[in-house]
C-alpha positions as CSV (number, residue, x, y, z in Angstrom):
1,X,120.7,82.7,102.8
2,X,121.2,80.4,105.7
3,X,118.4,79.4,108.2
4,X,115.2,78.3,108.5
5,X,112.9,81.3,106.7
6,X,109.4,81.2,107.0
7,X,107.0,82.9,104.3
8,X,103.7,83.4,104.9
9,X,100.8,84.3,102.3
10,X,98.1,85.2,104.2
11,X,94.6,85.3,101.8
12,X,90.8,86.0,102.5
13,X,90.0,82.7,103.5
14,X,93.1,81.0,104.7
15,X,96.9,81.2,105.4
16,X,99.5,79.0,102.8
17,X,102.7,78.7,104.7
18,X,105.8,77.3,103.4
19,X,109.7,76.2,105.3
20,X,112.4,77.1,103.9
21,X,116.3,76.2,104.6
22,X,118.1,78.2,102.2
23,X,116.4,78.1,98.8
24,X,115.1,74.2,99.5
25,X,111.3,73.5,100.2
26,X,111.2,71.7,103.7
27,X,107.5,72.1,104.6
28,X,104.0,73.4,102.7
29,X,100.8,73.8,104.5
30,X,97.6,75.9,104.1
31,X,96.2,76.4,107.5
32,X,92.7,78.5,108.3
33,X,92.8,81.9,110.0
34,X,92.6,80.9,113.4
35,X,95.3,78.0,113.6
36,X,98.3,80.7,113.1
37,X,98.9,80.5,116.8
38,X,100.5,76.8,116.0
39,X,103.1,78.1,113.9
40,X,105.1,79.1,116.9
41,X,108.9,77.7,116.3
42,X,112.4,79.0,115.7
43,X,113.3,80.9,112.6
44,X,116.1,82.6,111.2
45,X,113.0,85.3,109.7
46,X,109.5,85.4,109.3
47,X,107.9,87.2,106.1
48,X,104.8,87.8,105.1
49,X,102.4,89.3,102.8
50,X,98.8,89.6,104.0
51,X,95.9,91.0,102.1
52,X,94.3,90.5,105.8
53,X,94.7,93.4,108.4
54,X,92.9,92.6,110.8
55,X,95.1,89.2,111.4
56,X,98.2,91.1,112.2
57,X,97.8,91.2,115.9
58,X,97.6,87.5,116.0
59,X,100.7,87.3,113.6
60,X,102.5,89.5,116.0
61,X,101.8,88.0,119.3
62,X,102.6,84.5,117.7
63,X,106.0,85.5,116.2
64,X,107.1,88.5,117.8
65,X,109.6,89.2,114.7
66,X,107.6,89.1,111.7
67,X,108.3,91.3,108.9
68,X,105.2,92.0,107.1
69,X,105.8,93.3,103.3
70,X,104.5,96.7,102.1
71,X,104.7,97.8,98.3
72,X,108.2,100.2,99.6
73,X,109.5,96.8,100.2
74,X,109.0,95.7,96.9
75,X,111.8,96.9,94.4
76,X,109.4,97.1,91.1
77,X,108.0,100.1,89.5
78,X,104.6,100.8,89.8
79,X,102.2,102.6,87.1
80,X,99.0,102.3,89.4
81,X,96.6,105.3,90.2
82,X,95.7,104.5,93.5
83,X,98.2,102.4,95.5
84,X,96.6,103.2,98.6
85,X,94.0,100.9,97.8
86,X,96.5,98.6,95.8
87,X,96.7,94.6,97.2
88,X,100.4,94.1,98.0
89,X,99.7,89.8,96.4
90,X,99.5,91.3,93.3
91,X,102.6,93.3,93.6
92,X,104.8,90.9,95.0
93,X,103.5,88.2,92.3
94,X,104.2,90.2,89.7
95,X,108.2,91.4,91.0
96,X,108.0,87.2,91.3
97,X,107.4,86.5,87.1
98,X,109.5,89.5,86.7
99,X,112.7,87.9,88.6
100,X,112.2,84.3,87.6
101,X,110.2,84.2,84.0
102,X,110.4,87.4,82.3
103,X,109.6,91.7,82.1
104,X,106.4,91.5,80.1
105,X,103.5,89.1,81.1
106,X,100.3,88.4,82.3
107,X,100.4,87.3,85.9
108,X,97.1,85.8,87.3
109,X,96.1,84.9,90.4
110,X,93.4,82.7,91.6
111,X,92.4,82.2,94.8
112,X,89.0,84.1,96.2
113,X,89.0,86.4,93.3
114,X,90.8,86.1,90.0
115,X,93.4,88.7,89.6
116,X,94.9,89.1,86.0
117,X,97.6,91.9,85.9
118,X,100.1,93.3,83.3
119,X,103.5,93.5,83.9
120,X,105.0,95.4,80.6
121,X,109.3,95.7,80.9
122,X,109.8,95.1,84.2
123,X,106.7,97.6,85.3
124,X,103.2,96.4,87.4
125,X,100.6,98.2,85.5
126,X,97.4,96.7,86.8
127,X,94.7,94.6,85.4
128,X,92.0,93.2,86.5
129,X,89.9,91.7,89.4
130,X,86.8,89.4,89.5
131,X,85.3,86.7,91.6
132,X,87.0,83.6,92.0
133,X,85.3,80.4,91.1
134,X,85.2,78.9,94.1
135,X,83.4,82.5,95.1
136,X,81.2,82.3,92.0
137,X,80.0,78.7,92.9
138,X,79.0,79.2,96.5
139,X,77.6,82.7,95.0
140,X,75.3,80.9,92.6
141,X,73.8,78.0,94.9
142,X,73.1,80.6,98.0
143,X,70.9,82.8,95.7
144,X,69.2,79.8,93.6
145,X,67.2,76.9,94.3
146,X,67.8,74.7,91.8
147,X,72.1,75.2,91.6
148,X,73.5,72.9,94.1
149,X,76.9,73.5,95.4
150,X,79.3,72.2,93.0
151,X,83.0,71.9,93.3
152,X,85.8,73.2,90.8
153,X,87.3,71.3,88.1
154,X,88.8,71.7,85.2
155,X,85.9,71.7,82.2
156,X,85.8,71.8,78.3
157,X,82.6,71.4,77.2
158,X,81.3,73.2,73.5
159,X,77.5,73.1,75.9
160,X,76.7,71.8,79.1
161,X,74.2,68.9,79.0
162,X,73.9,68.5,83.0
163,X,73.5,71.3,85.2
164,X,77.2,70.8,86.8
165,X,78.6,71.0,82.7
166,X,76.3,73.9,82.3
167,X,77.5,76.1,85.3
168,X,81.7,75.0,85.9
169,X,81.6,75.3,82.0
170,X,80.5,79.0,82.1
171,X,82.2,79.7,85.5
172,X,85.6,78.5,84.4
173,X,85.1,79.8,80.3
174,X,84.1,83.4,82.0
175,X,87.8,83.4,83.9
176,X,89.6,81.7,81.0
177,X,87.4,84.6,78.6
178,X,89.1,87.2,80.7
179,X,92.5,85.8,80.7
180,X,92.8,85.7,76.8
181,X,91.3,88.4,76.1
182,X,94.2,90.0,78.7
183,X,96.2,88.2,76.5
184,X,95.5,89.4,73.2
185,X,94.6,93.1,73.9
186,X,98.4,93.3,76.1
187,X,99.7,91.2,73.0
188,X,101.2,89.1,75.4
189,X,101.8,85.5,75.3
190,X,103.9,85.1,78.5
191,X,100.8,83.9,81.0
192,X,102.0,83.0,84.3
193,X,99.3,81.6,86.9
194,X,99.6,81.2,90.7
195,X,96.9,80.7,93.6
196,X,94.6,77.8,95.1
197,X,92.5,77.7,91.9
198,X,95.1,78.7,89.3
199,X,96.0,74.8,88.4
200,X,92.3,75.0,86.9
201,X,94.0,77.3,84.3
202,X,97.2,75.7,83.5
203,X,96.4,75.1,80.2
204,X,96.8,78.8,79.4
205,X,99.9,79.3,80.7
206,X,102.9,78.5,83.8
207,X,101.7,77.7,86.7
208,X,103.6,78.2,89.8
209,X,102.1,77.2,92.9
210,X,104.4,78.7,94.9
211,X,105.3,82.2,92.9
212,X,104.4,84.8,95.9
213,X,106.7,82.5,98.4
214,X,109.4,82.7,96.0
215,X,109.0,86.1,95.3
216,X,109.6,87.1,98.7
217,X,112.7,85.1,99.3
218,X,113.7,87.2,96.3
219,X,113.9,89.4,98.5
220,X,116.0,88.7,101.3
């Protein structure tokens, strides 16, 4: 692979766009919707996966070539009901642990909402979504008066003695509750963790900032 490659993971809230020149990292940046326009440059090829539809026309009139993933892309098996409805992120992630770390795990993502899945020999067999914390935070303050709007970090607390102990300790223990719980009932210790908010879980697991990227230069 020779070039510069661009891979673009295009979330709810914001864009996180890396530069590649062959397998080396040249250049990370998470950019907001509306700045994609000032990606413009020369690239050998442009991929993304977007759980964002409505930003493809943008994408498109900024790049011209742009190759945007879909789950026929992906060469994994897939033991999902409804994969009409099924985000490609979590597909991708989990072809990602599946090339790099292993064929059974439990791949979690956390960026707007948590995403735990299963990936059992080498197939994606779903999981589970929820609100990320970020989401829960700004959730809780809007629809209270006496929450204020607190930031995440990283928590152990056996009780929260301040309001901010009180509400990032339940809001992180409810994801980290979900993610063993995954972990027990899959019988699975194999926990790797990507997304914005997934450092908040490292504890619990790899994590690999950069999983999806690498994933889809997996599959050039």
């Amino acid at each position: 692979m020779q070039g510069k490659i661009l891979t673009l993971d295009v979330g709810n809230t914001t864009v996180d766009v890396c530069l590649w020149e062959g397998n080396e990292l040249i250049k990370r940046d998470k950019i907001p919707h509306g700045k994609v326009s000032s990606l413009t440059g020369s690239y050998e090829k442009v991929l993304c996966v977007s759980v964002k539809p409505s930003l493809r026309g943008l994408l498109t009139q900024t790049f011209g070539e742009i190759r945007f993933l879909t789950l026929e892309d992906i060469p994994i098996g897939i033991d999902y009901r409804t994969k009409e409805s099924l985000g490609i992120d979590r597909v991708i992630n989990a072809f990602g642990v599946r090339e790099i770390y292993s064929d059974s795990a439990v791949v979690v993502s956390c960026g707007t909402a948590v995403v735990v899945d299963l990936l059992e020999k080498g197939v994606f067999k779903g999981g589970f979504i929820t609100a990320g914390v970020s989401l829960k935070l700004k959730a809780l303050s809007q629809s209270t008066e006496g929450i204020p709007l607190l930031k995440p970090k990283s928590l152990e607390v056996n009780y929260g003695r301040t309001t901010e102990e009180a509400v990032l300790g339940g809001v992180i223990g409810e994801v980290k509750a979900l993610i063993e719980r995954c972990k027990k009932v899959w019988n699975l210790e194999e926990t790797i963790i990507t997304g914005g908010e997934g450092k908040l879980f490292e504890d619990l697991g790899i994590y690999d900032e950069l999983l999806t990227h690498r994933a889809m230069l997996k599959l050039i």
